[in-house]
Every structure is written in structure tokens, then in C-alpha cells.
Phi, psi and omega in degrees: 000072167301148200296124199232108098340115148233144189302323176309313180307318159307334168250018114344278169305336171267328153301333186278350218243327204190003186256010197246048175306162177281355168235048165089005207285142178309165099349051178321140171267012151282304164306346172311273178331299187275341182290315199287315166327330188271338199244000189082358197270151181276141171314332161293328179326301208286332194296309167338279176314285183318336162298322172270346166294312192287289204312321166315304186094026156246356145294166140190153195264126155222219197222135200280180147338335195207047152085338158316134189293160157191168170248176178217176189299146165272170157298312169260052118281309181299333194286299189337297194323280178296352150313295183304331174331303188294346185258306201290329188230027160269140170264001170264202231220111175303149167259136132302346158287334164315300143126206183207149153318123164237106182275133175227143231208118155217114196256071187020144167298323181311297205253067180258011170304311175339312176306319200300282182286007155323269211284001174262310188297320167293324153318301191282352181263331157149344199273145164288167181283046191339283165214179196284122202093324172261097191266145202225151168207160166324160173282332180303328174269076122268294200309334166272341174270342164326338212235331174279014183238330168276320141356298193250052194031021187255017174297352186271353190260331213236151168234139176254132172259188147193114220189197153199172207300100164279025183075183037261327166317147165272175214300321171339297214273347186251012143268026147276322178267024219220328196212155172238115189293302185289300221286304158324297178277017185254308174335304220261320169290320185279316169316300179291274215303333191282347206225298181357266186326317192281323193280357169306292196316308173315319212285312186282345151284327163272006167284303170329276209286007168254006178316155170276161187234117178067038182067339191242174213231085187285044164339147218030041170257117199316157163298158181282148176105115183287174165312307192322268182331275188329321179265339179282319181281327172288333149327313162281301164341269167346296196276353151295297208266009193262004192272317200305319203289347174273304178292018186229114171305342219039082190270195221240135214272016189249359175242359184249197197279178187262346174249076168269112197270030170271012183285314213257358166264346169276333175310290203284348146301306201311321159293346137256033163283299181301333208247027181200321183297331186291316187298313161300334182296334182285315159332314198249356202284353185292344203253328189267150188266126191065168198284166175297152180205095175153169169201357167234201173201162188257162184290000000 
């Protein structure tokens, strides 16, 4: 997954980042236009895109305060979102003692479009493959896949358990066939390489400016680099990485290799969460009907 910006995804990521006013409010599709604009996107593009979304049923069209067309969010788009919330900026340290969720699924002949998306669905949810019918995750994703799988009508195919590996293989070698580990990390590696830098440059432009000057010591004085900058580079970041936390289970760091670079690409999201999204929210807040609200987006 080399950095695939596409638009519909990009305005994802910009509802999620910043499109979650607190009282429902639209979306101008002027601001639409000009927030995509700043990313390269064209305007039949983004109109194109807003259109599968509204068909999608996570758009939906009104009218801003003062009369504008726009979209706003659905109730299962604001759910996805705060889903993703919960995937894209958790920080805590997986256990292995939590243990683990298991879906196991048998699906009629009849209905096997169904199969298809069972396992697209499970997949984009993090889990691996155990044996054929049997798909496996940390035991922390059962209640979002419990609520996607009724969501998308499929609780009637699947039955879920839960426990844990007791061998015979150990657990390391058999969350190696379970999941593909080098595929994973060239995600997590392709990542570092396109957002590192950018979060280098940031960092070393506010050391300049906080550097003293003249003997005196200017405190708080922000990094060098407009709102413009702070949201377009936080923004791609964002429409990269928020992909990763589905196709990465984050298993428990005694089952991964000792260089696993998804440590170090949650670092650098993470820093450049802090250190650019608030500074983008100025950017974009001139353009939106209500103040900006919300700060990640779900897959």
C-alpha cells in the first residue's frame, strides 16, 4: 500500500480530522473544494467522490446557516469515525494475557457474495487467518467486530469465541502463519519513509524558532511553517496511517520481531498529531459552518 491519496479517502480523512461539528452541522461544498484543493484534488474530483459517499449513506445534503449547500455527516458515518477514533490514537501497550477473539463462519452456497465479504470484512478488521473458517484477533476487537458484523448484517453466518493459545506450536510461530508479518511491516516501513521527514523538518523548524535570539529566549513561539502546511502534511499523514491500525492487529511486542517498525510509525503519527493538527484546525476553521471538532476517522 504505496501512498494512495484518493479522493473519496481524503475526504474521509477530512470529515474525520475536522468535519464532526457538535451540532450536526453541514459541510460547505465550497469548503469541501477549497480544503481538497490544498491536497491537489480538483473539484469534479471531490463532487464525483461526494457523490459515492451520499450513495454510500455517509454523506447526507443540507444546508449550512446561511444557506449553503453542504454535507454532513450520517449516524453511521459519526459511529465509523468514532470507531476509528478508537483504532487510530490508541496508545496502550497490547497484553498477551487479554488472549484472543475468534470468528468462526459458515456460509451457505446460495449466499457465497456473502463469503466474499465475511472475509473482506474481517480482514479490513485486523484478523488473521487461523484455518480455513477460522479467523483470529486480539480478544480487544470483539465489541467493534460484534457491532460490524450486525451493521453489516452478517451475525447470522458467524459464531464468536473466546481464549487462549494453548499450542502446540508457540504462539510467536504460529502468529507468523496467522497473519503476513513482512507484508505488514513494509506498510508500516512505506509510511516512515513518505511522514518521518516531514515530521523531522517540522521538528527542526521549531527548534529554529525557539532557538534564543539575541540573547533572549522567546517562549512559546511557535514553529516557522503556515496553518496551510500544518494541514496538508497532517492531513496526508492522517489519510496514510489511519489504514495501518486495521491492517496491523498491534499483537503484543513478545510475538513481534525485535525491529518491528510499527513501533516507530505510531511514534511518528503520534507527533505529528500533536504537533500539526491543532496548528491545521486554523486553517481550515474559516471554511467550515461551526468551529472544527472531532480529530481522527475510521476505515
Amino acid at each position: 500500500m504505496a501512498e494512495q491519496h484518493t479522493p473519496r479517502s481524503l475526504i474521509v480523512s477530512l470529515y474525520g480530522a475536522y468535519g464532526r461539528a457538535p451540532d450536526g452541522s453541514p459541510m460547505p461544498v465550497a469548503a469541501l473544494i477549497r480544503l481538497l484543493a490544498v491536497l491537489g484534488v480538483d473539484a469534479p474530483s471531490v463532487r464525483s467522490s461526494v457523490s459515492r459517499l451520499k450513495r454510500r449513506g455517509l454523506l447526507l445534503p443540507g444546508r449550512t446557516a446561511d444557506g449553503a449547500a453542504g454535507y454532513a455527516l450520517s449516524d453511521d458515518a459519526r459511529r465509523l469515525l468514532d470507531d476509528g477514533d478508537r483504532r487510530i490514537y490508541a496508545r496502550t501497550e497490547p497484553k498477551l494475557s487479554e488472549g484472543w477473539v475468534l470468528a468462526v463462519f459458515s456460509v451457505p452456497e446460495a449466499e457465497r457474495h456473502k463469503r466474499h465479504l465475511l472475509r473482506s470484512r474481517l480482514a479490513r478488521l485486523g484478523f488473521g487467518t487461523a484455518a480455513p473458517g477460522v479467523w483470529i484477533a486480539p480478544a480487544r476487537l470483539y465489541e467493534e467486530t460484534r457491532n460490524a458484523l450486525e451493521r453489516l448484517e452478517l451475525s447470522p453466518y458467524v459464531d464468536l469465541f473466546r481464549g487462549d493459545h494453548l499450542g502446540y506450536a508457540a504462539t510467536a510461530g504460529a502468529v507468523a502463519r496467522w497473519w503476513d508479518l513482512p507484508a505488514i511491516a513494509r506498510l508500516h516501513e512505506e509510511f516512515l519513509a513518505a511522514h518521518e521527514p516531514v515530521l523531522r523538518a517540522w521538528r527542526t523548524a521549531r527548534a529554529g524558532a525557539e532557538a534564543p535570539a539575541g540573547g533572549e529566549n522567546p517562549a512559546g513561539a511557535e514553529a516557522p511553517g503556515g496553518a496551510e502546511e500544518a494541514y496538508r502534511d497532517y492531513l496526508l499523514a492522517l489519510d496514510s496511517w489511519r489504514r495501518l491500525p486495521y491492517a496491523d492487529p498491534v499483537l503484543p511486542a513478545e510475538l513481534l520481531p525485535d525491529d518491528w517498525p510499527g513501533r516507530r510509525s505510531a511514534e511518528v503519527f503520534a507527533a505529528l498529531h500533536e504537533l500539526l493538527r491543532d496548528r491545521g484546525a486554523e486553517f481550515v476553521r474559516p471554511y467550515v459552518s461551526g468551529p472544527a471538532n472531532g480529530a481522527g476517522s475510521g476505515n
